[in-house]
N, C-alpha and C positions, 0 to 999 in steps of 0.2 A: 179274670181272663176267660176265653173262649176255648172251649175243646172241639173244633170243626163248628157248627152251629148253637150249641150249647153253654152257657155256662159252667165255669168247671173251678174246683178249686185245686192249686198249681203250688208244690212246695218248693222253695228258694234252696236251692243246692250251690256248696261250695265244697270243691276239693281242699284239701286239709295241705297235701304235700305239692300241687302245682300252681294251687290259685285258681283253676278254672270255676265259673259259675255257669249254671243254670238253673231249668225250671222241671220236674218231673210231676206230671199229672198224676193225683192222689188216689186215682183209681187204678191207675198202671200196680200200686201197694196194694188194692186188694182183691179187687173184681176184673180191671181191664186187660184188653187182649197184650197179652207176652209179644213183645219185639222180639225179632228173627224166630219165633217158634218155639222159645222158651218156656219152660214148665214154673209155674209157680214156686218161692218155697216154705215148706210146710212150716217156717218157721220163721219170724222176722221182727225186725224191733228198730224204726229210725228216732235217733236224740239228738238231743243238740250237747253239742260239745262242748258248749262254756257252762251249761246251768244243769246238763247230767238229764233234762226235762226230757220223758218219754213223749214222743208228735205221733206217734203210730206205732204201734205192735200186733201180732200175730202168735200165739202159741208161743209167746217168748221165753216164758218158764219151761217148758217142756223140755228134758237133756235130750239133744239129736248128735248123732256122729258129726265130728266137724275133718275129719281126715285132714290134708297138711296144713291146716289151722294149727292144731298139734302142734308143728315144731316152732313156734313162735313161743311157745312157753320154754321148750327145748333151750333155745336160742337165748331166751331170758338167763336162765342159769346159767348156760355160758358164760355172758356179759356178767353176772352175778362174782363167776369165780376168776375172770380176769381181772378184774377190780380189786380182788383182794390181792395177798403178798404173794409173792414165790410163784405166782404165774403171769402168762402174758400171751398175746398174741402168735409168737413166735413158738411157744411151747409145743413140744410134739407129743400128739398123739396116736397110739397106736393101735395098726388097722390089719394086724396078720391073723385074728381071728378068723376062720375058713369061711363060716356063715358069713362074715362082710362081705367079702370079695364075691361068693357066691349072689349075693344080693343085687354087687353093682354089675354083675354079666346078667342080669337079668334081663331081657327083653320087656316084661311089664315094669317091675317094680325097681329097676334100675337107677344109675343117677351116674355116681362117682365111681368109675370102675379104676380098683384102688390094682396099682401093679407095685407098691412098696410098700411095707411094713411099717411106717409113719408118717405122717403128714403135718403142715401144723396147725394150729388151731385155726387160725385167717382161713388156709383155702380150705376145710370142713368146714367153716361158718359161711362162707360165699356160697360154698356147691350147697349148702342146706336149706339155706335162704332164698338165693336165686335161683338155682336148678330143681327147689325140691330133693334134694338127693335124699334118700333114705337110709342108705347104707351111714351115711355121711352124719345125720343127724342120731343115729343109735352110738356112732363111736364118737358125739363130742359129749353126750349122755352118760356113759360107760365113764367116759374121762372124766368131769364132774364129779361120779361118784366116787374116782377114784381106783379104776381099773380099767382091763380091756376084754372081760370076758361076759356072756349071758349073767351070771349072778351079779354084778356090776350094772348091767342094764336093769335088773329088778329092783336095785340098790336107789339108782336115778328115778324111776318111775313112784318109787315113793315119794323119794324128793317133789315131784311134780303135782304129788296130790295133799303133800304139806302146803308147798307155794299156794297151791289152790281155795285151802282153808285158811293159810295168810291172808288172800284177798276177799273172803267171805264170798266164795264161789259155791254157792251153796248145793248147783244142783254139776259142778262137774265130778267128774272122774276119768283119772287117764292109768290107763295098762300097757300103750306104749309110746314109747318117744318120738316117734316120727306122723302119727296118726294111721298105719297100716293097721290093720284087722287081724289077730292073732291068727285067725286060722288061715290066714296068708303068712304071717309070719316064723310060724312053728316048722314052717318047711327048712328053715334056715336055724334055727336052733333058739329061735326065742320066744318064748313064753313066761306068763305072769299071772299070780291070780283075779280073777274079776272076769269080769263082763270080755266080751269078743271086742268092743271100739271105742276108742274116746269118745265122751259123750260130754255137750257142754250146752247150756241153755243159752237162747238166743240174746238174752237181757246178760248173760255173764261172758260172754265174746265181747259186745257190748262195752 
């Protein structure tokens, strides 16, 4: 194919969940000019998704912060403990820790600004997933591990970094459940030890 005057080579792209297809010029991955003013990123890996085959990478070993990437691991465990016995969908979680609610009035780091004491597990898994919520993703983390207080989020957050070595993630690390930056988080009462941010390598997002 042609890039303007040029020959160019042009990778076959297809969306996984709508079916759309196209064509993305192979330069746009590593040299060409960023559409709308986009910045490159420092990090990047395309595969194909039936044969696992790396077509292009960039720094993809390298652990960078992946911020609400984060609660899809989150979100996994969920899924993990509704599957088992004694819980479900329906099951309530509780959200009257001060630091939640504090979180979801937040103007930055906001989400689910919780006005009761429990929710159930369904709408914290929508507001986490769809909205991002953060408050929302630490109390279905908490619940997982089997409480509703900061030592219960430390509790989950190792959960997250066993999960991690289950899948031979070799270069992740997570310190918290939602993907925020502790030293945004410690305002609110939560802290853990390790590094300031999730950190996960672009071949283990991948």
């Amino acid at each position: 194919m042609k890039h303007g005057s040029q020959k160019a080579v042009y990778y076959k792209v297809k969306s996984g969940s709508t079916g759309a297809k196209g064509y993305v010029w192979h330069r746009y991955l590593k040299k060409g000019k960023a559409p709308f003013g986009l910045k490159y990123a420092k990090a990047a890996v395309a595969m194909d998704e039936k044969t696992g085959k790396i077509l292009w990478h960039k720094n993809m070993n390298t652990p960078r912060a992946i911020a609400s990437i984060s609660k899809l691991m989150t979100l996994y465990l969920v899924d993990q403990k509704v599957a088992g016995k004694g819980t479900g969908w329906n099951s309530k979680v509780r959200t009257s820790y001060t630091g939640l609610k504090s979180l979801g009035n937040s103007s930055v780091y906001g989400g689910f600004r919780f006005t009761k004491n429990s929710y159930t597990v369904k709408q914290l898994y929508e507001a986490a997933l769809i909205e991002s919520s953060n408050n929302a993703a630490i109390a279905l983390g908490q619940w997982v591990a089997g409480g509703a207080t900061p030592a219960y989020n430390r509790r989950f957050v190792k959960m997250m970094n066993q999960q991690a070595k289950k899948w031979h993630l070799g270069k992740a690390s997570f310190v918290t459940a939602n993907g925020m930056e502790q030293n945004a988080l410690k305002y609110y009462g939560y802290t853990t030890s390790g590094g300031n941010a999730n950190r996960v390598s672009a071949k283990d997002v991948a």
